[in-house]
Every structure is written in C-alpha cells, then in structure tokens.
C-alpha angles and dihedrals in degrees: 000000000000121000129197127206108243089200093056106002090238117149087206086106132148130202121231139180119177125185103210122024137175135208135183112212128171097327100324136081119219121196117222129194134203092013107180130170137093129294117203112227089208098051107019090218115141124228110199122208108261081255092058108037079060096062091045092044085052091041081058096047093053100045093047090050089050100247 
C-alpha cells in the first residue's frame, strides 16, 4: 500500500518499525518502544502510525505540563 508524506505529498516513502528509539527533547531523553510509521526520503519528515503519534502526543503533554 502507497503512502504519501503529509509534510510534502511525496509517495518516495519508506516503512519503518524500530524497537527501541530514542529521542532528545527539551533537556530530557525519553526511551520508545515499538515506533512504526513512514518516513519520506525527499523530505525526511516522519509520519508516525495513529498508535504511535498518540504515545508521543501523551509523552508532550506531559512534558509541557511539567510532569
């Protein structure tokens, strides 16, 4: 199944699924597990599975709010 970017429209897109990921955001690091989604190779933006983009959404709350 084709994916387009929703950052660039492009359909150069690639799946991906990582077990472990890492990300540094404002001065902490927080650890993911099971990230799936596509990433486009024009743009580089990630588009993350509907699963996924809701932990990360949650992870941001948090952090904003000071959790």
């Amino acid at each position: 199944m084709s994916h387009n970017c929703s950052k660039c429209g492009s359909h150069n897109t690639h799946k991906f699924n990582y077990e472990h990921f890492r990300v540094d955001y404002l001065d902490t690091s927080i650890d993911f597990h099971g990230i799936q989604g596509h990433q486009c190779l024009d743009c580089r933006n990630l588009d993350l599975s509907p699963a996924c983009q809701a932990k990360v959404d949650q992870v941001d709350i948090a952090i904003r709010a000071g959790l």
